[in-house]
N, C-alpha and C positions, 0 to 999 in steps of 0.2 A: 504494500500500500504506500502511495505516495503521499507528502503533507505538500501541503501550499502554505502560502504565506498572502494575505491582501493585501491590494498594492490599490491604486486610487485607478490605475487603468486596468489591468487584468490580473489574474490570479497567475503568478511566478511558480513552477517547481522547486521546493524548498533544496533540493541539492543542487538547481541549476542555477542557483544565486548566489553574489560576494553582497556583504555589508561594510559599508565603508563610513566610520564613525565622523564626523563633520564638530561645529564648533558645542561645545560644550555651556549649555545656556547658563545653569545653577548648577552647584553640587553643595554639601554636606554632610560631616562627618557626625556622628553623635554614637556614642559608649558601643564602639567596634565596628560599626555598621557607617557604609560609605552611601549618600543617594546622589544621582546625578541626572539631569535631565539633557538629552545631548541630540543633536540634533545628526541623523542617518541619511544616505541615501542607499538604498539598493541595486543594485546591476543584475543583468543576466550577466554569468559568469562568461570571461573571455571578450566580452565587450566594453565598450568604452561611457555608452551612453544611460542617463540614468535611466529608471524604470520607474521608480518613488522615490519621493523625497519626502520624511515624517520625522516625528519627534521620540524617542525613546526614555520613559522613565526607569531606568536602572539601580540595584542595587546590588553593593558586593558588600558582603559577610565573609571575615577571618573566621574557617573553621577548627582553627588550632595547627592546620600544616599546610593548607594555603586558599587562597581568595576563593568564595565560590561567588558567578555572577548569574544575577536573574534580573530578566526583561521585566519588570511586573505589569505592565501597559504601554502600547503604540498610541500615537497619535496623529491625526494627521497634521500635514504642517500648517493648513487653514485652522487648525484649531491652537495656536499659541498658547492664546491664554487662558485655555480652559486649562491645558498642559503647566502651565506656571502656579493657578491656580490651587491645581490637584497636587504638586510638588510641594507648595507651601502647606497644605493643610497636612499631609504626610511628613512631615518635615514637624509641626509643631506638636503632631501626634507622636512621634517620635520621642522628643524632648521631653512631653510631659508622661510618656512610661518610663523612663529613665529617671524622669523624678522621684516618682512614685519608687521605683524598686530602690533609689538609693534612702527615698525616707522611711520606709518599713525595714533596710537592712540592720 
């Protein structure tokens, strides 16, 4: 079975594509965990020309022997600010569980 991936004009086969990470809008660290909102484009593999251009919310967690990273939501690039938006509320949720586990420790 093959996976796809959505793209704003057609649906790319997930092995026939490179990502290619672009400017990095926000990031933020908070008690081990890195979040970053970075702006993508997609290629069909071997070629030059983009396919999609979107927005990636990413996070990387030290699992004790090295980085794992996870996609947690796409966006598309028309959608910025909904993107910046959802970064900051994830970002402030973040901070205030880190509070909490440091005031009960």
């Amino acid at each position: 079975m093959t996976s796809l991936i959505t793209t704003n004009t057609h649906p790319v086969i997930h092995e026939a594509r490179e990502i290619e990470r672009g400017d990095v809008i926000m990031s933020v660290s908070i008690s081990g965990s890195e979040f970053e909102l970075v702006e993508e484009e997609v290629y069909r593999r071997g070629e030059s020309t983009p396919v999609d251009t979107r927005i990636a919310l990413i996070r990387k967690v030290w699992n004790g022997t090295a980085n794992v990273t996870a996609v947690a939501k796409h966006f598309p690039i028309s959608d910025r600010d909904n993107a910046i938006n959802e970064f900051v509320t994830l970002s402030q949720w973040a901070i205030a569980e880190m509070a909490v586990r440091k005031k009960s420790a």
